[in-house]
VMD Tcl script that builds the backbone (N, CA, C; Angstrom):
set m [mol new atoms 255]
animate dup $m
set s [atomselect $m all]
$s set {name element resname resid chain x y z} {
  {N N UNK 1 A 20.858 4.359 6.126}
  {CA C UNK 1 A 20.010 4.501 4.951}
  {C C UNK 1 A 18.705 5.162 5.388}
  {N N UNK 2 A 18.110 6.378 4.263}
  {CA C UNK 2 A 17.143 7.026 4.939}
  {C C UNK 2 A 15.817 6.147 4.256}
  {N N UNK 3 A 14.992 6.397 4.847}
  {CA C UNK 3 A 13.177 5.380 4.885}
  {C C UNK 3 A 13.001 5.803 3.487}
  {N N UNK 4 A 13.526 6.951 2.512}
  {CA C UNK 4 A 13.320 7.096 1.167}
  {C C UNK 4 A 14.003 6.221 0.277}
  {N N UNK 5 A 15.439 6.082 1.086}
  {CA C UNK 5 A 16.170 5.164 0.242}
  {C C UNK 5 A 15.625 3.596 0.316}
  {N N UNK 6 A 15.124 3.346 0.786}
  {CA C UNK 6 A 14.840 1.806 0.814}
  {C C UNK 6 A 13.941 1.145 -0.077}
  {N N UNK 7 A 14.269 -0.111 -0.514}
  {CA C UNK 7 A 13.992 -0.424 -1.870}
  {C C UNK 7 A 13.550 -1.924 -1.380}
  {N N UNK 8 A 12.737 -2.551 -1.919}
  {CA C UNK 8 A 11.990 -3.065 -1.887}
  {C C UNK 8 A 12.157 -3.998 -3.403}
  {N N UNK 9 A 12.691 -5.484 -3.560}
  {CA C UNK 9 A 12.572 -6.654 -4.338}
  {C C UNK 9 A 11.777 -7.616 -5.333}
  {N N UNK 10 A 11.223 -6.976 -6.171}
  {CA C UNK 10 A 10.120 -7.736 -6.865}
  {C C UNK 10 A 10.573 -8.355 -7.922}
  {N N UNK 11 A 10.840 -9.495 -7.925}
  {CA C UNK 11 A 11.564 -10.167 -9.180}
  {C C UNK 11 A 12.897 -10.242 -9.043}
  {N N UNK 12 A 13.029 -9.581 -10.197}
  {CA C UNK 12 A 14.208 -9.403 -10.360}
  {C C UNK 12 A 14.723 -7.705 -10.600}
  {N N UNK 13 A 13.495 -7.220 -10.049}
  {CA C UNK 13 A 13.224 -5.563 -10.035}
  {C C UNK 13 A 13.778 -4.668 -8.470}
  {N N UNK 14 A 13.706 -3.623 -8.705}
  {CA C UNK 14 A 14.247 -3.543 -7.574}
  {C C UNK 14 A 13.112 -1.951 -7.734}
  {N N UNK 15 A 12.308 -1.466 -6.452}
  {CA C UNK 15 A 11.198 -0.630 -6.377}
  {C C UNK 15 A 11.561 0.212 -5.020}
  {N N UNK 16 A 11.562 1.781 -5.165}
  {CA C UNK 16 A 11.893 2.018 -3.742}
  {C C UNK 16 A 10.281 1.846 -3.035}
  {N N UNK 17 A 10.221 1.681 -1.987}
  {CA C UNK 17 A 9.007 1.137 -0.941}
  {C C UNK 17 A 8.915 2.202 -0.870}
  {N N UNK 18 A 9.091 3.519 -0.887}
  {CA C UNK 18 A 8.067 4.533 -0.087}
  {C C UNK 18 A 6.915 5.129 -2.058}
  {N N UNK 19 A 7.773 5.047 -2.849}
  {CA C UNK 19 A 6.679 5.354 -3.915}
  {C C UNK 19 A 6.166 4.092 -4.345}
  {N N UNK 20 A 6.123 3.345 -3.699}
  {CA C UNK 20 A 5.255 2.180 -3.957}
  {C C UNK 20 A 3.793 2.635 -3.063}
  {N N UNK 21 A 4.589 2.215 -1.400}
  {CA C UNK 21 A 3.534 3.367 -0.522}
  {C C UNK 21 A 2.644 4.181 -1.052}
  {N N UNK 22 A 3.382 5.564 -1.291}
  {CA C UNK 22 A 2.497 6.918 -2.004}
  {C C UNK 22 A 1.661 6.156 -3.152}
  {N N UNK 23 A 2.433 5.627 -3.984}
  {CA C UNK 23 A 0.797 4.979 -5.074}
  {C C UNK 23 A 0.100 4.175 -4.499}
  {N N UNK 24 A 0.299 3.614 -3.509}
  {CA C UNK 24 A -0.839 2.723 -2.977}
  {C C UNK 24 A -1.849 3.383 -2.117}
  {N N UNK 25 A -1.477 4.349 -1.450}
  {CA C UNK 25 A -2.157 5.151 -0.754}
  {C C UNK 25 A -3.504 6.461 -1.606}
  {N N UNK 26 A -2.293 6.437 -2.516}
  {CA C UNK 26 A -3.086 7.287 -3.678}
  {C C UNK 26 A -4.433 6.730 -4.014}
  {N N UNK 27 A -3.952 5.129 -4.743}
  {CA C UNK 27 A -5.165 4.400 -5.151}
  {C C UNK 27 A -5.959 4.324 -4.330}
  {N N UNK 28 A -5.821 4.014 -2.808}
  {CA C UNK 28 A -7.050 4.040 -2.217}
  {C C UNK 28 A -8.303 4.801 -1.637}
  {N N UNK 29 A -7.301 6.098 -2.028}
  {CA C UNK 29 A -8.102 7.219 -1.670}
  {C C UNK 29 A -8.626 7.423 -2.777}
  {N N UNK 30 A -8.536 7.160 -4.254}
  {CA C UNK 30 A -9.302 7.410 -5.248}
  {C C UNK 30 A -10.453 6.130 -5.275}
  {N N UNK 31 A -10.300 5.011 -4.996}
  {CA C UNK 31 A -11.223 4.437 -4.873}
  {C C UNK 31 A -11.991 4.382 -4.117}
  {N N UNK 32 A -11.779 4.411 -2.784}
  {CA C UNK 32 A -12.579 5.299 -1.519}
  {C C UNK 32 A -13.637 6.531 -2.417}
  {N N UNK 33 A -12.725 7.203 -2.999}
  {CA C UNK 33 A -13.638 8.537 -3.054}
  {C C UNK 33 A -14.960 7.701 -3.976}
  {N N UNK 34 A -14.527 7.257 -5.439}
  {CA C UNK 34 A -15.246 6.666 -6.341}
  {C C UNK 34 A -16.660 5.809 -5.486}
  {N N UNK 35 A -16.014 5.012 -4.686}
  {CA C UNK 35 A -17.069 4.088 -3.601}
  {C C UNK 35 A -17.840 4.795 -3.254}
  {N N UNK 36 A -17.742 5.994 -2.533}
  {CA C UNK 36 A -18.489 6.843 -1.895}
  {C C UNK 36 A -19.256 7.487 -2.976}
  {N N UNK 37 A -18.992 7.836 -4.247}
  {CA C UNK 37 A -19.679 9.113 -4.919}
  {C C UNK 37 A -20.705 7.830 -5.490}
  {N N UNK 38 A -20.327 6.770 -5.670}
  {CA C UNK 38 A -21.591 5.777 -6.477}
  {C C UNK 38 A -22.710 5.715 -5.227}
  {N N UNK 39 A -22.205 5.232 -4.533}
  {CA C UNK 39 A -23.083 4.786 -3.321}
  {C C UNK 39 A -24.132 6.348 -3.050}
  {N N UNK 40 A -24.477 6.971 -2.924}
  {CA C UNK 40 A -24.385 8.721 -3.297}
  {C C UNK 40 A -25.582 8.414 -3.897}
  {N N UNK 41 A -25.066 7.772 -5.430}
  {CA C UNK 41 A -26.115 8.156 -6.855}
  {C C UNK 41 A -27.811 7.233 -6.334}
  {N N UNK 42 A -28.364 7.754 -6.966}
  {CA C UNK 42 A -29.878 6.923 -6.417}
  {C C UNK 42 A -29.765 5.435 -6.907}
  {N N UNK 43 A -29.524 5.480 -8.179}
  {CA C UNK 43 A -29.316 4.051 -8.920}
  {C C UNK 43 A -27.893 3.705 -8.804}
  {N N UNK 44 A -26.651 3.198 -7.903}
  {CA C UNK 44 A -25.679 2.700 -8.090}
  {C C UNK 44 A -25.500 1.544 -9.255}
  {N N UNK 45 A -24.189 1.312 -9.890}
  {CA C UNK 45 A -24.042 0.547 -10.963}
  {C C UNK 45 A -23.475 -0.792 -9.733}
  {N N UNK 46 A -23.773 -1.720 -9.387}
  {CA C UNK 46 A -23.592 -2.923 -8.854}
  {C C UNK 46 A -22.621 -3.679 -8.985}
  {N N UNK 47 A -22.482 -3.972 -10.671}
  {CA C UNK 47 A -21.156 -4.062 -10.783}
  {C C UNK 47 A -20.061 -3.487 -10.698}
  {N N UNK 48 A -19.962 -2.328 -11.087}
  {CA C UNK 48 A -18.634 -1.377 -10.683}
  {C C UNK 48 A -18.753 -1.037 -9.225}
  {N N UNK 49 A -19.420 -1.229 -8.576}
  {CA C UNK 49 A -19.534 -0.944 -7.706}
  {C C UNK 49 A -18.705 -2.125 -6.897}
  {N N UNK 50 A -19.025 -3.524 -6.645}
  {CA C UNK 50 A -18.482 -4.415 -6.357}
  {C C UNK 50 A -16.742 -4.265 -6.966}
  {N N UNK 51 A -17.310 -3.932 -8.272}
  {CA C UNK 51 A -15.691 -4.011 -8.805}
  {C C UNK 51 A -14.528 -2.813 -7.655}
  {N N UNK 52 A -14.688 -2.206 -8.293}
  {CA C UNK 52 A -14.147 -1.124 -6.757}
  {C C UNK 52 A -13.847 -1.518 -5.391}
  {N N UNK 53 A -15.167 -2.213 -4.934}
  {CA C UNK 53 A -14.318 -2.747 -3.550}
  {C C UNK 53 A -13.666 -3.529 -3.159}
  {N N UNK 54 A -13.208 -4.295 -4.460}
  {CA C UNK 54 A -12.757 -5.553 -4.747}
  {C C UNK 54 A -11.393 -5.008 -4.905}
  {N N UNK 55 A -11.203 -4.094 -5.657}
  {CA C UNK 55 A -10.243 -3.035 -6.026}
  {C C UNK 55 A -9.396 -2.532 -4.769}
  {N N UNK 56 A -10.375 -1.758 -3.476}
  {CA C UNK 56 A -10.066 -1.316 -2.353}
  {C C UNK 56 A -9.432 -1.949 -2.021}
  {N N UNK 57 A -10.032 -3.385 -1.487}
  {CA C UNK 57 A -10.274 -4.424 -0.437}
  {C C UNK 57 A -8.136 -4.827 -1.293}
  {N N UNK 58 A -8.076 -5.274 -2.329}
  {CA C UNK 58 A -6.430 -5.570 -2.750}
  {C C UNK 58 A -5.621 -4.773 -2.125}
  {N N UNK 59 A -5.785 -3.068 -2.661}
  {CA C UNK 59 A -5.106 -2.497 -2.111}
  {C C UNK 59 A -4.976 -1.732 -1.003}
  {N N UNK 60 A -5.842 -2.022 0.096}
  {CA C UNK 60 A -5.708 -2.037 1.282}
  {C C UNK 60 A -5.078 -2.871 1.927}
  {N N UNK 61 A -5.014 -4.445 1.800}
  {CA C UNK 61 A -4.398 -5.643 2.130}
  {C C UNK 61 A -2.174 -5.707 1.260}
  {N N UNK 62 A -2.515 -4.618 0.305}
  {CA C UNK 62 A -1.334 -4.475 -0.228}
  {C C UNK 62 A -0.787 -3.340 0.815}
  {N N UNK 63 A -0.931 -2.874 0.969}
  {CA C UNK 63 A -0.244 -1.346 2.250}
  {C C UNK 63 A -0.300 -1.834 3.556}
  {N N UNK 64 A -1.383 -2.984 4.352}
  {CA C UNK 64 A -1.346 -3.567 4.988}
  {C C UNK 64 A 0.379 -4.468 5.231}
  {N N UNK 65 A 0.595 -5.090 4.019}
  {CA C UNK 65 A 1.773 -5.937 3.762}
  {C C UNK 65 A 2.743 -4.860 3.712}
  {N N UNK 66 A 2.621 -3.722 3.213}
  {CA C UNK 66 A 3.649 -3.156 2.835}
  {C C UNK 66 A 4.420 -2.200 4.208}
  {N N UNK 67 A 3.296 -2.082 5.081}
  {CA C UNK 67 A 3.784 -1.898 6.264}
  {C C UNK 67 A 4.101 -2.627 7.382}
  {N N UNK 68 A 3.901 -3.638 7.566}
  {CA C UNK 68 A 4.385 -4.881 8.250}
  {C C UNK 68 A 5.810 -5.197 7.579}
  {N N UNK 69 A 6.305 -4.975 5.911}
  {CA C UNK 69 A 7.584 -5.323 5.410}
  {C C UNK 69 A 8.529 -3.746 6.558}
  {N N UNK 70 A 8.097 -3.207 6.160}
  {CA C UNK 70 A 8.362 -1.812 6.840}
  {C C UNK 70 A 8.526 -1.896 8.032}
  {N N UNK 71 A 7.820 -2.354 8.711}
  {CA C UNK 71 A 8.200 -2.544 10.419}
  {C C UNK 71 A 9.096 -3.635 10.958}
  {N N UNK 72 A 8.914 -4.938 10.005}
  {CA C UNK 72 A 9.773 -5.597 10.011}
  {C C UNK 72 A 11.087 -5.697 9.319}
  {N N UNK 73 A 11.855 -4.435 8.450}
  {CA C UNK 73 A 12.836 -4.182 8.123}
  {C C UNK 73 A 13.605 -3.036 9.038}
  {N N UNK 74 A 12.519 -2.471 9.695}
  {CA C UNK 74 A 13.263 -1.452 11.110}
  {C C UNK 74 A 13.508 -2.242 11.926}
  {N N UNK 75 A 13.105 -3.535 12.691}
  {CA C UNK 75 A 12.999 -4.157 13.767}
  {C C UNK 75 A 14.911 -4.726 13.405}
  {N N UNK 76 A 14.972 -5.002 11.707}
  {CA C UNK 76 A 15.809 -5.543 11.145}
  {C C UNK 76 A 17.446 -5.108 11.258}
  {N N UNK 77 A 17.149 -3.528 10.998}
  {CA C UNK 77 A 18.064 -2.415 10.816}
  {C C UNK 77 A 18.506 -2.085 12.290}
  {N N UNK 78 A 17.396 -2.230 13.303}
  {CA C UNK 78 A 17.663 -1.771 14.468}
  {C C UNK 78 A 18.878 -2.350 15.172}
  {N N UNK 79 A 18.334 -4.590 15.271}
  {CA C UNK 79 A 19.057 -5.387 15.418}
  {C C UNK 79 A 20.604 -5.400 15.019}
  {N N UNK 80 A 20.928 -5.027 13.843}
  {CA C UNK 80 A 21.945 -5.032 13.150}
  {C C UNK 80 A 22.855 -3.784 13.475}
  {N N UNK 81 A 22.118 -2.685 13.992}
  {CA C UNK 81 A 23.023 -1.774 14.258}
  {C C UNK 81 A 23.116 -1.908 16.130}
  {N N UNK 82 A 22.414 -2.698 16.631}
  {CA C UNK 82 A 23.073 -3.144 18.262}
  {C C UNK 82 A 23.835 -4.192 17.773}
  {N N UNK 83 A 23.688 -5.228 17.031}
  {CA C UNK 83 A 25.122 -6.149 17.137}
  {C C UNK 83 A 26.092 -5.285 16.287}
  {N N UNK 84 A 26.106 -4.172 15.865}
  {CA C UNK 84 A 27.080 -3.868 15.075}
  {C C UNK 84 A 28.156 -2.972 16.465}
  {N N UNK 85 A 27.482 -2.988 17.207}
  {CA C UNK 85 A 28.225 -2.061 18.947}
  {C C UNK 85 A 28.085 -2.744 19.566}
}
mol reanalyze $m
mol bondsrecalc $m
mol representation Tube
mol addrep $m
């Protein structure tokens, strides 16, 4: 199975993990950017501002998880194809 095909369990849903990835990666680079352009302005808005990194801070800790599922489903695949020889 190729690293595109792999799918990933939520519920009773079934999500392939690499466009989960790409949107998560997406989001953080848009909020990254957003973080940066407030911080920038002379008067930052405080609250959105917090809100955002609050924002980051999830989905950084979500791609965090999502690559540890990832490393620990190769470690998985690997195993399975030495006991499979």
């Amino acid at each position: 199975m190729s690293k595109e095909d792999r799918t990933l369990v939520i519920g009773s849903q079934r999500v392939k993990l690499d466009a989960i990835s790409n949107k998560v990666r997406q989001d953080i680079a848009f909020l990254s950017a957003r973080i940066d352009a407030m911080k920038a302005q002379r008067v930052p808005n405080e609250v959105v501002l917090r809100t955002y990194e609050s924002m980051l801070a999830s989905r950084e800790s979500v791609m965090s998880w999502l690559m540890e599922y990832d490393e620990s489903d190769d470690s998985a695949q690997r195993l399975n194809n030495l006991n499979l020889n």
